[in-house]
N, C-alpha and C positions, 0 to 999 in steps of 0.2 A: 247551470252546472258550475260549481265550484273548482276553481284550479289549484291542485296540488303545490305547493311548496316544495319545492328541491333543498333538500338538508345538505348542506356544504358538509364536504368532503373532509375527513379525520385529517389529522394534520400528520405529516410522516416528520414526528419527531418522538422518538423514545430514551427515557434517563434511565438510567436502575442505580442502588446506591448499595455500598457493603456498609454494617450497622453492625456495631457489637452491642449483644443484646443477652444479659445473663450467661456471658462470659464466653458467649457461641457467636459466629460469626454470620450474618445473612445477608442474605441478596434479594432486596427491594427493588418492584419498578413500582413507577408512577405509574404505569398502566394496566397494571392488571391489577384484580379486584383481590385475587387471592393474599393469604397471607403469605409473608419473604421464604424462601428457599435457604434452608440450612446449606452452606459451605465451607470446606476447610481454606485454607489460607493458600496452600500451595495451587487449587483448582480454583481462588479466589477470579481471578481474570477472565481464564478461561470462559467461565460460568459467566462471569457477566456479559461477554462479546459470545457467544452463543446464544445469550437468551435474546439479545441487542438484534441478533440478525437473524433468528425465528420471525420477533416482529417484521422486519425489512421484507423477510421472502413472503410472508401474508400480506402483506401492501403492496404488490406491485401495481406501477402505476406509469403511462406515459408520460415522455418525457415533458410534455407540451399543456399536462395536468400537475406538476410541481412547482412548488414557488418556494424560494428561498425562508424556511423557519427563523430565521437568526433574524431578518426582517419585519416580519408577524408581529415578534415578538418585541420591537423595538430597539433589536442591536444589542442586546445588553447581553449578551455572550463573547462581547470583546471589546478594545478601544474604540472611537471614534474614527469615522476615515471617511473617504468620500464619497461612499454609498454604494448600494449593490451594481451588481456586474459581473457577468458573465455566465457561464452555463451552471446549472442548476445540477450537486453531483451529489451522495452521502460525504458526510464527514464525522468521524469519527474523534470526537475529543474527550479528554480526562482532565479531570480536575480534584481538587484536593489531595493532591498525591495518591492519587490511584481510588481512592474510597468512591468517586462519581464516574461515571460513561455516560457519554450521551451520542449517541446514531443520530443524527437530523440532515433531511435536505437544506443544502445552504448555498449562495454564490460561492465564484470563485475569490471577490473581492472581501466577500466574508472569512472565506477560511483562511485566506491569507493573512485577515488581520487578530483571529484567534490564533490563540497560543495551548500550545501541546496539543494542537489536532493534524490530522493527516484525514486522506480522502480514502474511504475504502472502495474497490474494485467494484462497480456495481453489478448489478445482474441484467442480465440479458431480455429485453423485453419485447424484441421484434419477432421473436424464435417463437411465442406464446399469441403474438397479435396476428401472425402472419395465418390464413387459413391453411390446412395440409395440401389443398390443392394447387397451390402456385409455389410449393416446396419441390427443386430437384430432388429423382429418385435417383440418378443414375450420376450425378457427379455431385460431390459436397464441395460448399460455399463455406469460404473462412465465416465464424458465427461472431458478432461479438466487435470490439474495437482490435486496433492493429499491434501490431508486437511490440510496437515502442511505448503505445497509450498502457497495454498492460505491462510492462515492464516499469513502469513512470507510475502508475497508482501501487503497486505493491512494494518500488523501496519507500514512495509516499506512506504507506501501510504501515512498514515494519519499522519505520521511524518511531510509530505511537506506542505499535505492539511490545519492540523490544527498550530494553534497558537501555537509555542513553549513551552510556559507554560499550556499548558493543562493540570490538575490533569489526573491521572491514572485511576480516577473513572470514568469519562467523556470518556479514551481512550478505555476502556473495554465498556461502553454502545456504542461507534462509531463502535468496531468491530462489534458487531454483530450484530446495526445496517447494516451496510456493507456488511454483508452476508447475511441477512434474508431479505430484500428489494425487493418485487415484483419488474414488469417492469412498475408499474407505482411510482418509487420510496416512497413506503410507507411500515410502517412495526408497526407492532402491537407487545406486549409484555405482554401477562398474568404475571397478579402478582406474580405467583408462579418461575416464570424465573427471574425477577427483585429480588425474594428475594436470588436464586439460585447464583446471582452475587455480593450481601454484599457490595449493594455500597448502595451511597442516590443517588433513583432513579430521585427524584426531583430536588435536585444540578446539577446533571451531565446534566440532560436535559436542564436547566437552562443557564450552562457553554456552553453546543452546539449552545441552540440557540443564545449568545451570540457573538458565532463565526461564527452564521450567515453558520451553518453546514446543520441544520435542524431549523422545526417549526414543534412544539408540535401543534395535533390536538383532542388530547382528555388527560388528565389525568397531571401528576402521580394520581392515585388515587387506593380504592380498588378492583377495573378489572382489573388494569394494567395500562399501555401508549399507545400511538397509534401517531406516528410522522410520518411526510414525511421530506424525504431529499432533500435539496437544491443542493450538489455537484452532477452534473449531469455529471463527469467523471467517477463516480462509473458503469454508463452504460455500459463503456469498458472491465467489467468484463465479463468472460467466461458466458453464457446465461446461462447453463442449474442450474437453480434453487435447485434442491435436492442436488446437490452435495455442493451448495454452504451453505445453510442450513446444509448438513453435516460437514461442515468443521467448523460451529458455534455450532453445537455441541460437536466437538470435544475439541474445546477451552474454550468449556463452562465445561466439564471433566478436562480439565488437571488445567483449572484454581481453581480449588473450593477448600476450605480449607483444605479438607483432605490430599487430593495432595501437595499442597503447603505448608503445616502446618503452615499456618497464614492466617486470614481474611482481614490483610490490603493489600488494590489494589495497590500498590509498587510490594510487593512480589509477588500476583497473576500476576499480567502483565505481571514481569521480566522472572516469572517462564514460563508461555506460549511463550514467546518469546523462551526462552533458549532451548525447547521443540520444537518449532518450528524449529531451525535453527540447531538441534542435527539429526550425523548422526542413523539411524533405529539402525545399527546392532552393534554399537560401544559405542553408546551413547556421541559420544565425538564431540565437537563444538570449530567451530575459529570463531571470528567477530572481527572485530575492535570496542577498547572502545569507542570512540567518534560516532560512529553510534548505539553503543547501546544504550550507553546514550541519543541519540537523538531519535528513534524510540519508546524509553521507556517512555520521556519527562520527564528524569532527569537532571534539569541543574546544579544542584550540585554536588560534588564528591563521591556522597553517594555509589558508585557502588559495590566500594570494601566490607561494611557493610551488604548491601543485600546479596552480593553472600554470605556470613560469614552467616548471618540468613538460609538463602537457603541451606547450608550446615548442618547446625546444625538439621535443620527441617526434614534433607533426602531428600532432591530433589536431591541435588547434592552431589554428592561421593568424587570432588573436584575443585577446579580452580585456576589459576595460571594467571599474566598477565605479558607480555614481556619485558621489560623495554626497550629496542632496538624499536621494532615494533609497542609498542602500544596498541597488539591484545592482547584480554583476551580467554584464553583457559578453557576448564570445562571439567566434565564429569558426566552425569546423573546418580544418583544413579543406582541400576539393578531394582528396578521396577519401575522406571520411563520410563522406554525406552517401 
């Protein structure tokens, strides 16, 4: 009897490219057979990280079945550095000034060393492997990673998604747009939460729709706003709904002025971020400056002056940056942790 050969597993990497072609704009992947998808310019993005994360939700795969793509391949999706490491996540990066996307599993030591990529929010795989009979009926179990891991991949997210120069004000109404968004991507905001976040609710919506993130469907006004989102890769997010509303709660706590001892959206951002990426029981945090500053959408040097504010305010206990590495280290004050 003849033993069957096991055909290795597709590789979870997908590109798609936009191509001007007889004056029309289209949307090619490298993985499907079909011919490119007509798009206009303004739905140009969108279309691509939609179609990017169709393929994602047809592949789902454990986590202990993925190997880093960017390795496979021989690295040649970034500089040189000292090799893979660490958990195996999507990441999401653009090149050629928007014309390429590509979705691939990659290390953490990869994505760190590509440029203009961010990790997108994965999906949820234990919720599908688990049998229904070892599932709670009668109390629900948070589903999914914890409010700070989601809070920490979606400004991760909206660093790729949005326009560089996004204000800070604009990045704080995206997040929790980003969390609070039914599955018909739409999301309402009493005024009482708009004032909770000390930004100009009107600006910032403004600035999105601008970038072509969202479109306002009722307001700013005195009920609130009421927008739908346009990025339809936010649907690759973990499904279950409460948890992810809880984790825009919880950034909606650690961001408010008391916490941060400042009302300007600089400090509140940076502060949620630094909160975000701090470990539980140490309080202590590495990143690299040039990703913070870009998750932050500070393009100026300002970094060093915030954590100085940040400290002086109590969030932080302290911070230090490497001059070798690049990495800025901190450590949260004791009640912030």
């Amino acid at each position: 009897m003849r033993l069957r050969t096991l055909c290795p597993a597709a590789p979870r990497a997908w590109t798609v490219e936009l191509r001007r072609q007889t004056g029309e704009l289209v949307l090619v992947c490298q993985q499907c057979p079909q011919a490119g998808l007509q798009v206009t310019a303004a739905a140009a993005r969108s279309a691509a990280l939609a179609h990017l994360a169709r393929h994602a939700r047809g592949d789902l795969r454990a986590p202990h079945l993925r190997t880093c793509q960017c390795h496979e391949r021989g690295c040649r999706w970034h500089p040189r550095h000292r090799g893979c490491a660490g958990p195996i996540r999507l990441l999401l990066a653009c090149e050629r000034g928007g014309r390429v996307w590509r979705l691939a599993d990659a290390c953490s030591a990869c994505a760190a060393a590509t440029a203009e990529a961010a990790f997108v929010p994965d999906t949820v795989l234990a919720g599908q492997l688990c049998p229904p009979s070892t599932r709670s009926r009668r109390t629900r179990r948070p589903r999914g990673p914890s409010e700070r891991v989601r809070v920490s991949d979606i400004l991760s997210y909206l660093a790729a998604a949005l326009p560089a120069d996004t204000s800070a004000e604009a990045r704080l109404l995206a997040l929790q747009c980003a969390l609070r968004m039914n599955a018909c991507m739409r999301v309402a905001f009493p005024a009482g939460m708009l004032r909770s976040l000390r930004i100009d609710a009107a600006e910032a919506c403004h600035e999105l729709e601008r970038a072509q993130w969202l479109n306002v469907v009722d307001g700013p006004g005195a009920a609130g706003v009421a927008a739908e989102l346009r990025d339809t890769a936010l649907l690759a997010q973990a499904p279950a709904r409460p948890d992810r509303q809880r984790a825009a709660d919880w950034a909606l706590r650690s961001g408010r002025p008391a916490r941060t001892g400042a009302a300007e959206s600089p400090l509140q951002l940076l502060g949620i971020y630094l909160m975000a990426h701090s470990d539980l029981s140490s309080g202590d945090g590495l990143r690299e400056c040039d990703r913070v500053m870009r998750d932050c959408g500070m393009l100026d040097q300002g970094l060093p002056g915030v954590l100085d504010r940040l400290t002086d305010s109590g969030v932080l206990q302290g911070w230090r940056i490497c001059p070798d590495s690049g990495d800025v280290h901190w450590t949260l004050a004791p009640g912030q942790r």
